[in-house]
C-alpha positions in Angstrom: 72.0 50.0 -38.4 73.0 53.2 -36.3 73.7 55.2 -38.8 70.1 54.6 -40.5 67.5 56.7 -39.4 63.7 56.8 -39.5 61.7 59.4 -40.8 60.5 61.5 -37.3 56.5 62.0 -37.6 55.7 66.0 -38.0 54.6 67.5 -34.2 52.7 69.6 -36.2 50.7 69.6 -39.5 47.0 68.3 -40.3 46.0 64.8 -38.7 46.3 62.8 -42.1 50.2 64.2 -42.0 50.2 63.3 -38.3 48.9 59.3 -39.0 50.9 58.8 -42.0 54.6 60.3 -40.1 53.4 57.8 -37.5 52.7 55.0 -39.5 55.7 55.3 -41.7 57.7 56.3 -39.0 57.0 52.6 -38.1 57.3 51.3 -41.3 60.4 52.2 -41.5 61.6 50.6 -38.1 60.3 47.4 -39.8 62.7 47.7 -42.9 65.5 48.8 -40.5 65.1 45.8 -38.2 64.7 43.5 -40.5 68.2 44.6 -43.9 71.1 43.0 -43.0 70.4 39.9 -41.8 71.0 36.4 -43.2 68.1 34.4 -44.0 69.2 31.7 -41.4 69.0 34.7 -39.2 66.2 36.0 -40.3 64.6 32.5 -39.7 65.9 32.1 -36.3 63.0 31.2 -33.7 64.0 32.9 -30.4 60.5 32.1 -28.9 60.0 28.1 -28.3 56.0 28.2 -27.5 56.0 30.4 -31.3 57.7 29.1 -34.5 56.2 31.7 -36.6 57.8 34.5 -34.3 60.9 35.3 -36.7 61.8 37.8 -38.4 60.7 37.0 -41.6 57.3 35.7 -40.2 56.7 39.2 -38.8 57.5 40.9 -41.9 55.1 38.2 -44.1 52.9 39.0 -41.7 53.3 42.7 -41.9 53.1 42.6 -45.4 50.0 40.8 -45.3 48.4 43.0 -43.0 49.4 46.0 -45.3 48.2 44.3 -48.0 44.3 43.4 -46.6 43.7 46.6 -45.3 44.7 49.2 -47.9 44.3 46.7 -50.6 41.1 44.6 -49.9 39.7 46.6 -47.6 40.1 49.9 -48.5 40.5 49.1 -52.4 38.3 46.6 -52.9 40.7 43.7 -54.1 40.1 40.4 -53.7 42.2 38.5 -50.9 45.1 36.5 -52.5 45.3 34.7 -49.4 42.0 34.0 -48.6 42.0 30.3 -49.7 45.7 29.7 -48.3 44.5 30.9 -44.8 41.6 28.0 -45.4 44.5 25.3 -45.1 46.7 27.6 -42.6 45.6 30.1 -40.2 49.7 31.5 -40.4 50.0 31.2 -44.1 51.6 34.6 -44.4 54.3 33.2 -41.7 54.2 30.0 -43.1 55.3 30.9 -46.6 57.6 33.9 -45.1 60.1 30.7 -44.2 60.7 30.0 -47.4 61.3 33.5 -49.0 65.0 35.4 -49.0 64.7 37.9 -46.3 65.8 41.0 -48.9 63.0 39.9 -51.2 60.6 39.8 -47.9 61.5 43.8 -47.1 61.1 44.8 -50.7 57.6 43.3 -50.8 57.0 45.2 -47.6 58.0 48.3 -48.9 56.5 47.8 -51.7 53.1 46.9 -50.5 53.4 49.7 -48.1 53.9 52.0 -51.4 50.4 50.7 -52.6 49.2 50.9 -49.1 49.6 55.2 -48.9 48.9 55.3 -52.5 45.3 53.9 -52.1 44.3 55.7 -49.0 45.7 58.8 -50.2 42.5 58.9 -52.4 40.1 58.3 -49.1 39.1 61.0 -46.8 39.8 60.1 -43.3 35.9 59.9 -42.4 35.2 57.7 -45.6 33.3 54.8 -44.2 34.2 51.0 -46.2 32.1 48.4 -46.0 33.4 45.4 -46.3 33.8 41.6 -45.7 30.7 38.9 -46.0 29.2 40.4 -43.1 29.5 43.6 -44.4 31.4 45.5 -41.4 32.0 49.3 -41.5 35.3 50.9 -41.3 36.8 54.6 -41.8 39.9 55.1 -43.3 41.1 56.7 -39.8 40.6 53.3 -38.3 42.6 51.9 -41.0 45.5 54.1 -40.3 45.1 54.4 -36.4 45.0 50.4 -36.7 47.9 50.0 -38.5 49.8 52.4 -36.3 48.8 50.0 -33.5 49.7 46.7 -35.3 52.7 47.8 -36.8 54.0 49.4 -33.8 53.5 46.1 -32.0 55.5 44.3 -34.3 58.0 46.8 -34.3 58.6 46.0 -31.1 59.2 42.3 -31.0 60.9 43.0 -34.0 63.5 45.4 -31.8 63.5 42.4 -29.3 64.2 39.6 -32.4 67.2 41.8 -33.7 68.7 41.9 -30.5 68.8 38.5 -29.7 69.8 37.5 -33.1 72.8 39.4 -33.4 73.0 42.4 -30.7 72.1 45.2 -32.9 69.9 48.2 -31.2 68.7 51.1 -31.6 66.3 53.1 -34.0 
């Protein structure tokens, strides 16, 4: 893992280059965190009060998060999960459990792919309504939120990697 490196957000440029170097800056650390582990790894619960607080639950999760934001959200898709979630509130960590760990990261990337693709077409002040009760959001929200939630998980991902097999770093 040390000899993988993130892409470094520019220090300089327009805000939209600014929010995506962040957020893919993150992204990244996600992917990183997560390739070259086993799946029994990757399923390993370090938390006892949180069984879905693995690796591969964080990056369902992730990838779920990606997914309703830039694609229901800010696309207008229907929500795939939206009838899971009726049965289990942690479907997305639920059914990580079951999924290989590489195929878990390639659907992450990939549904970041979609993720930049679809706000790429937004201007940062374009105001979404959405949901039944018809909430507003900009696409800056979006982005600043995602910063926030993938940073978060980022994090305990950095703390999950460690105590699975010592790596650090990026």
């Amino acid at each position: 893992m040390a000899s993988e490196t993130r892409p470094e957000p520019p220090m300089t440029g327009s805000e939209r280059d600014q929010l995506n170097g962040f957020l893919d800056f993150l992204r990244s650390a996600v992917s990183l965190k997560a390739r070259g582990l086993t799946d029994e790894q990757a399923r390993r619960v370090h938390v006892p009060t949180s069984t879905h607080t693995t690796v591969a639950g964080l990056v369902g999760h992730l990838t779920y998060v990606e997914s309703y934001w830039f694609s229901v959200v800010l696309g207008g898709q229907e929500d795939p999960w939206r009838e899971r979630f009726k049965e289990d509130r942690d479907a997305e960590f639920t059914a990580a459990a079951s999924v290989p760990i590489d195929e878990l990261v390639e659907a992450y990337e990939a549904q970041c792919q979609t993720g930049r693709e679809i706000a790429a077409k937004l201007e940062l002040d374009q105001v979404i309504t959405f949901g039944r009760k018809e909430r507003e959001v900009t696409v800056r929200w979006v982005l600043l939120h995602m910063i926030e939630e993938t940073g978060r998980h980022a994090g305990h991902l950095d703390l999950l990697r460690e105590l699975t097999d010592g790596q650090t770093g990026e």
